[in-house]
N, C-alpha and C positions, 0 to 999 in steps of 0.2 A: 296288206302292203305297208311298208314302213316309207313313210320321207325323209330324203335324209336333204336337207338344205343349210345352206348355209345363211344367219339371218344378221341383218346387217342394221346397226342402230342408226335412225334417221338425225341425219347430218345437216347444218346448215347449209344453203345453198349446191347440196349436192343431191344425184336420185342415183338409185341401184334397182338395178331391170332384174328380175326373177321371173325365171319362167311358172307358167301359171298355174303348176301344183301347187309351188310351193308359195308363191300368190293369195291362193285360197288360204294354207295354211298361215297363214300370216294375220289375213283380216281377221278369220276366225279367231285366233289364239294370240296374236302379238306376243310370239313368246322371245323375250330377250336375258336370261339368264348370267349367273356369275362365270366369269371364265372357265375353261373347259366342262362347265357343265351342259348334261344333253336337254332337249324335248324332243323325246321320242315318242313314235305315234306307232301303235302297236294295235294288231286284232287278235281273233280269235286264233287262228291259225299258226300267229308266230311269236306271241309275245312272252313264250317260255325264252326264245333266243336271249332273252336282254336281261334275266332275271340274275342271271350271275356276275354281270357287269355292272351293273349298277353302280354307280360312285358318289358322293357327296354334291350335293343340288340338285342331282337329275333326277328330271321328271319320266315317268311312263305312264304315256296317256293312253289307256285302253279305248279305243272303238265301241261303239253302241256295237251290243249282239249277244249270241248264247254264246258262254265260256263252258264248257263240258270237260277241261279239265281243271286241277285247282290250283291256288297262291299256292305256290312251295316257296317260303321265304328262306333260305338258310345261307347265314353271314349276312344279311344285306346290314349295313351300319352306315349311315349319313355320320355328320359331325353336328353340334348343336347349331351353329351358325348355316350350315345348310343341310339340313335333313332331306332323305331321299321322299319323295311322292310317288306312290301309284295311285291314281285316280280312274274313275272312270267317265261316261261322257258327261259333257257338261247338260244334254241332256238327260233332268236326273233320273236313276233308274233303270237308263235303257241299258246299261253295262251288265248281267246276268249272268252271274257263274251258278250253273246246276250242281250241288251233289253228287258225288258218287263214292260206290260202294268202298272206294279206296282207301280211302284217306278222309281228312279234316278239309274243309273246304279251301281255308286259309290258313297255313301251318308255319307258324312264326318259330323260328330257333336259331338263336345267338344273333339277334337281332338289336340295330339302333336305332334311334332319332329316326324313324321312318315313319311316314303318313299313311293312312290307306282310306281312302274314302270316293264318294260318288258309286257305288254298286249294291246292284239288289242280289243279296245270295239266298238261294232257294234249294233248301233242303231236302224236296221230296220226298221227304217223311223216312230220308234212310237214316238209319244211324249212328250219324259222325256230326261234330260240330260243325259249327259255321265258322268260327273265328278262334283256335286254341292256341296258345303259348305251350309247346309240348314238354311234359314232363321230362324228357330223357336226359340220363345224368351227367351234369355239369351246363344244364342249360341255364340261358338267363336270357329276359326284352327286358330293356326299358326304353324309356322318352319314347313312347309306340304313340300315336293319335290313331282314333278309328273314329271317323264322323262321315255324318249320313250315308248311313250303311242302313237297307230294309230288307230285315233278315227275318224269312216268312219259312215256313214247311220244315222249323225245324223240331216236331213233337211227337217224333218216334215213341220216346217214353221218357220217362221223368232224368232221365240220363245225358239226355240230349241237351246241349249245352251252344246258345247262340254266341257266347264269348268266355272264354275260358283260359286261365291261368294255371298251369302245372309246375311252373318252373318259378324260379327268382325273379319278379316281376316289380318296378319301380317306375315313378314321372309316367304311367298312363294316362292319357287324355280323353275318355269314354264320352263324346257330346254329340247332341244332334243323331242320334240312331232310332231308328224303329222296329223293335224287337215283337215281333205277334205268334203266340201259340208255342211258342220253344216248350222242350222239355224243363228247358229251368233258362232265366233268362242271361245272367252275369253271376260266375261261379267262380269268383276270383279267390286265388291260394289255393296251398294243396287241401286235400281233407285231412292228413296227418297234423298239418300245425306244422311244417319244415321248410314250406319255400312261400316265403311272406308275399303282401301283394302291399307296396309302400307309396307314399307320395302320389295318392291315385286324385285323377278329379273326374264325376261322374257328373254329368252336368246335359239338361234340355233333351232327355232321352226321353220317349215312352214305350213301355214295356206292360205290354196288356195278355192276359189269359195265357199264362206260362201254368204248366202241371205242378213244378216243384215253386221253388223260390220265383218270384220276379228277379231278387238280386240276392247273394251272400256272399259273405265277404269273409274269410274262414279268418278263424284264431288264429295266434301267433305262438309256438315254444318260447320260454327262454333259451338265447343262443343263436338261435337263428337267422336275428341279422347280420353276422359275425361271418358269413360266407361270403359276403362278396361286401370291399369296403365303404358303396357307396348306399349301401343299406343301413350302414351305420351312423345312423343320423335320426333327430328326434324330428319328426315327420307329424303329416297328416292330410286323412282323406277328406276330403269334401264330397259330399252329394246334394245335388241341388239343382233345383228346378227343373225333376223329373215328375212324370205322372208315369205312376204303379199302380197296378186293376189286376185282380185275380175274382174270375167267375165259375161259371159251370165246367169248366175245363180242368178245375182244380181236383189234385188227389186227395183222399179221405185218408183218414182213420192215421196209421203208423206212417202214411207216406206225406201227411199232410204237411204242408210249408207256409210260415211267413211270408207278407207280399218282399218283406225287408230284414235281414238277416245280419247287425253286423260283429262280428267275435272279438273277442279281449285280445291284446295286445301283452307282448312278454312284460313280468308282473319286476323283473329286475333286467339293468344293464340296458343296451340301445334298442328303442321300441317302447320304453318303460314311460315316456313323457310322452307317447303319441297320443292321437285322438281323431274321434270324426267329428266333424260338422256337417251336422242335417238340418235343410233349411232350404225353405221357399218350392216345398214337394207336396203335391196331391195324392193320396193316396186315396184310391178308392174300391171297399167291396173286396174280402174274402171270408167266403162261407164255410171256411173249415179250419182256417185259422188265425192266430194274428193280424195286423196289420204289421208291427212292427216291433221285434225283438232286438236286443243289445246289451252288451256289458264292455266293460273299461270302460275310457274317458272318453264322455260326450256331450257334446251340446247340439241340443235337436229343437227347434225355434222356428217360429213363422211358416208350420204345417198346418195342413189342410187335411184331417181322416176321418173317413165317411163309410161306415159300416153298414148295410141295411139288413146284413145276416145276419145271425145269433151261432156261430159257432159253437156246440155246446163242450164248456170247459176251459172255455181263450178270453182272453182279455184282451182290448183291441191293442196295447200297449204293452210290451213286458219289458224291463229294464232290470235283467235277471243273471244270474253266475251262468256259466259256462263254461266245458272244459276247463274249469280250473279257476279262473278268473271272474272273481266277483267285480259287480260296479264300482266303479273309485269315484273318479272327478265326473259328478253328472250337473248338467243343466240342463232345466226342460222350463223353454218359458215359450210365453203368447202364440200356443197352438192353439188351434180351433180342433175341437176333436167330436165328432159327434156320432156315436154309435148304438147300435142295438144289443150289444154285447151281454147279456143276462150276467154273466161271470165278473163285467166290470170293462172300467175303460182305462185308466192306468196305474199300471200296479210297480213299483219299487220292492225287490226281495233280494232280503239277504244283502247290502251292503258293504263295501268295506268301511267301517266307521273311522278308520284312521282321512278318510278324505272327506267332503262335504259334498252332499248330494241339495241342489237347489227346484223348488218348484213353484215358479212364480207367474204372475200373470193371464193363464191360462185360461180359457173358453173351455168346460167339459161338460157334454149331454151324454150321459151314459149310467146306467145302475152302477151304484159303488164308485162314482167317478175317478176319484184320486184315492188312492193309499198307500201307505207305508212312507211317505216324506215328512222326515219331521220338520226338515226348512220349508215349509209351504206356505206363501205367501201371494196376498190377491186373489188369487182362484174366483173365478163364478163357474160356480158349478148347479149342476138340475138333471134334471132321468130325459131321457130319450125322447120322449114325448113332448116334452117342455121349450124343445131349442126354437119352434115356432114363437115363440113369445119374447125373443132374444136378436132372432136376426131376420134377413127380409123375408127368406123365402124357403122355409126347411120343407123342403118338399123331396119325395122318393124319384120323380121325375129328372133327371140329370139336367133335361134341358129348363126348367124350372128353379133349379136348384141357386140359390142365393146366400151365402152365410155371412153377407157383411152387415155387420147390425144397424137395428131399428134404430131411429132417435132416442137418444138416452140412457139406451140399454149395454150393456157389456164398457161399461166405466164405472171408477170408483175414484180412489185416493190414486196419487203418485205413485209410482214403485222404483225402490228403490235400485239402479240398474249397476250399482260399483261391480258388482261381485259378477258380472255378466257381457264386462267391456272387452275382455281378452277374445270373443265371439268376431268374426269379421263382420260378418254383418248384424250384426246386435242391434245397429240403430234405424232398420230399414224395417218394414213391414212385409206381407205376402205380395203385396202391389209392387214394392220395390221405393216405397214413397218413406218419408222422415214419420217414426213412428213418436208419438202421441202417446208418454208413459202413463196417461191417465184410464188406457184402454185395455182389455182384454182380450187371448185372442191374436188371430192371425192377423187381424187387419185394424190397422188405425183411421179412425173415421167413422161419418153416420151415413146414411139415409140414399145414398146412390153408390155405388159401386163403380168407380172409377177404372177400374182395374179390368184385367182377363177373364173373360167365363170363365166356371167350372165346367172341363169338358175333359175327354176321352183321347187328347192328340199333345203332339208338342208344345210346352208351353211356349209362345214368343217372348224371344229373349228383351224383348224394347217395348211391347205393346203399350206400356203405363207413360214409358215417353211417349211417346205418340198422342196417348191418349190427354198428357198436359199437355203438347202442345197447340192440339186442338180446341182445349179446354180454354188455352190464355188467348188464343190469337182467334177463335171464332170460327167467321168465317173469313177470311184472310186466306190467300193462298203460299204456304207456307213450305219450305221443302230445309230437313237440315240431313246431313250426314256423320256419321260419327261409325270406329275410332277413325280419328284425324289427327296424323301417320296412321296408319295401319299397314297389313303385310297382304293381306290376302281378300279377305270378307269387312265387306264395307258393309254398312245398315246405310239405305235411304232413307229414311222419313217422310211420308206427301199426306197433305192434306185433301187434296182428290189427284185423280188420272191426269198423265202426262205426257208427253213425248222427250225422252233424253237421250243425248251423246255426249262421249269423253274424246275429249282433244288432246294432244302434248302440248310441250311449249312451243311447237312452229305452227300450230290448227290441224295439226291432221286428226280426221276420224277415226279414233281408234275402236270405237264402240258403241252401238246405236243400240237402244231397249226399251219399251215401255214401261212405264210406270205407274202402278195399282196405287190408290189410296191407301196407305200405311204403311207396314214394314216391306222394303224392299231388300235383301239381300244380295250383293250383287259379291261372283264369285270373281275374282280379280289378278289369281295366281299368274297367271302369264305373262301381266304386263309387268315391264320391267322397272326396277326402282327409279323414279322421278317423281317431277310435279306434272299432275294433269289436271283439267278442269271439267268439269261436268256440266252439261249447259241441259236448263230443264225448260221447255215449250211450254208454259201453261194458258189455261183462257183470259190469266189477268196480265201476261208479257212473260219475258225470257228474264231467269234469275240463273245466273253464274257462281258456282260454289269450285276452290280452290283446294283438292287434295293433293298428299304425299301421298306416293306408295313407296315403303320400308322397302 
């Protein structure tokens, strides 16, 4: 059943009677949007209707329930100021498109500025993607988001692909997903090297027991960003604060994969100044290969790689040529890297010596730890066995597992950071905290670990806030919010349990919730741009906090 109502912005001294469909709808959603645009409320049965209408800020809010058949996106284009949404319920998860034999689950072509998030898509093991950008010629997505998407059953065979790029792909926003068992988990670019994948940000995903890759990110031709003009720009990916795991599920021998895969970049003309930034990623565990391969320009900083396999022949690190493209502009500083790797832990080969390759800082437990950098600078390095004597708790145990160092340990001299400031986050740690260039290694600091466990899930995006603010104020009942403006997804912060509601500026209840000791996420797209306040019921009195919504 669709509602189609019409919603009326609350007026001084005025009221407007809605009958009580669309009443419900209202309290639920408070959806008030930019002029002519829709919130349409859509199920399984009919929400093919609306897919070719679509227009700039309209939302389509799918229904909790089984989708049996799939996203056929084709033409849908928002504009940057308002991008179209498909979401699914706000209860997360319960939105489920099944698989089928037909087609790609979610089948993106000549698509824009479109959001797609809130749904579980479950592959049942046939094989078609979950999420592709389709190859066929003259296609192109950009400014795509795909967030909190838990995309399960898709590991038919190593082919099988939970997000996929075939076409001319740019401004991707990949955050917040949970990618389990894929045949391979993000296969971004073609495998020719012809339709690039630009300006991506891969951010707070995890991506656990994929067959092939966790992630790859294919090379680039020279030439090839020369097809469409806004490829034509000196770019860059970011990946960051994902957790990657590859276990028993992984292929052997000629089929084996990288938990991380990223390819060189056109070696002349636009694409020639790109690069990735790796940083603030957990990697843990592949027994047949790598952790993490790359060539072109990169900086990979404030990792976390945790090997307990001996893959025989891998290096838990290679920073290696490729299709063509030797390494250029490398930095590799204050990871924590600790592996079983017989073959070595980071190896540098083959260079282009016209650039500077930097290795500084770094925590390595590994046979052969570092080699082939001649900038190598700081290092502590030791074999595998040795990392117990370095940090709190090198243990094979994951829930055990601790790598922030002992008193004393894993520091030296100053390092010198000039050469390392062009890095966005260069001066933060794995915590997210002011790093301390006296230290090595992912983390700055001794003796307690302030920060995120090492675990198997989504890293939280705020936890280290949190975790200061409980640090400075105690036991004080303390509640902050942040971003403040924001568009959509507010972070609460509490320091224990609460009872909370949003008001406008005349007191209406727009939205009652509970609220858990620590990161609260509150999803907020519906309400419409103003000021609202947030009033929070704690055991010690009511504390009043003053948001914009963009």
């Amino acid at each position: 059943m669709l509602f189609t109502c019409t919603f009326f912005l609350p007026m001084k001294n005025s009221k407007k009677h809605l009958v009580l469909s669309c009443l419900v709808l209202v309290i639920m959603f408070l959806s008030s949007v930019k002029a002519n645009a829709k919130f349409i409320v859509a199920n399984s049965s009919n929400y093919t209707n609306f897919l070719t209408a679509l227009v700039s800020g309209d939302t389509l809010y799918l229904s909790a329930g089984i989708y049996k058949n799939s996203l056929t996106l084709n033409g849908v284009n928002g504009i940057a100021a308002s991008p179209i949404v498909i979401m699914g319920s706000a209860s997360l998860y319960s939105t489920i498109f099944q698989a089928q034999v037909c087609c790609n689950t979610v089948s993106i072509t000549k698509c824009s500025y479109l959001t797609i998030k809130n749904m579980q898509l479950d592959g049942q093991n046939i094989a078609v993607d979950a999420v592709k950008a389709e190859g066929t010629v003259g296609n192109f997505a950009h400014h795509i988001t795909l967030e909190y998407l838990n995309i399960i059953n898709y590991g038919n065979n190593q082919n099988t692909v939970a997000i996929s790029t075939k076409c001319s792909a740019w401004d991707w926003i990949i955050r917040k997903n949970r990618i389990l068992g894929a045949g391979t988990g993000l296969y971004l670019g073609n495998s020719d090297g012809t339709r690039p994948f630009v300006n991506g940000l891969i951010e707070n995903n995890y991506i656990a027991n994929t067959i092939g890759y966790n992630v790859e990110i294919k090379h680039q031709f020279n030439g090839v960003r020369d097809s469409f003009p806004e490829t034509k720009v000196d770019g860059k990916t970011t990946i960051c604060y994902n957790v990657f795991t590859k276990d028993s599920s992984s292929s052997f021998a000629a089929n084996a994969r990288p938990n991380l895969l990223v390819g060189g970049f056109p070696t002349i003309g636009w694409g020639a100044k790109d690069r990735y930034e790796i940083y603030g990623n957990f990697f843990y565990n592949n027994p047949v290969e790598a952790l993490f391969q790359g060539t072109g320009n990169i900086s990979i900083y404030h990792n976390i790689f945790v090997n307990h396999f001996d893959p025989i022949g891998f290096r838990a690190l290679y920073i290696a040529p490729q299709n063509g493209v030797s390494p250029q502009d490398i930095k590799v500083f204050q990871n924590t890297i600790w592996v079983a790797n017989s073959s070595g832990g980071l190896r540098l080969y083959n260079p282009n010596t016209s650039f500077n390759q930097y290795c500084y800082a770094n925590a390595v437990f590994a046979s052969q730890p570092i080699t082939n950098f001649v900038d190598s600078l700081n290092n502590i390095t030791s074999d595998y066995q040795s990392a117990g004597n370095y940090v709190l708790s090198a243990n094979t145990s994951l829930a055990m597992l601790d790598l922030y160092p002992q008193s004393g340990k894993l520091k030296g001299s100053f390092t010198p950071s000039a050469v390392l400031q062009n890095s966005s986050q260069w001066d933060k740690d794995f915590n997210n905290n002011i790093f301390d260039w006296s230290y090595r290694g992912a983390y700055s600091g001794c003796c307690i670990n302030p920060g995120w466990h090492l675990k198997l899930d989504t890293i939280p995006s705020s936890t280290l806030l949190y975790n200061a603010i409980k640090a400075t104020y105690k036991n004080t009942k303390l509640f902050l919010i942040f971003p403040n403006p924001s568009n959509a997804n507010l972070h609460l912060l509490a320091v224990s349990s609460s009872e909370a509601e949003i008001t406008d500026l005349y007191g209406n209840i727009v939205k009652q919730f509970d609220v858990r000791e620590g990161d609260n996420i509150l999803n907020l797209d519906l309400l419409t741009s103003g000021v609202y306040f947030i009033r929070i019921n704690s055991a010690t009195g009511t504390q009043t906090l003053k948001w914009t919504k963009q």
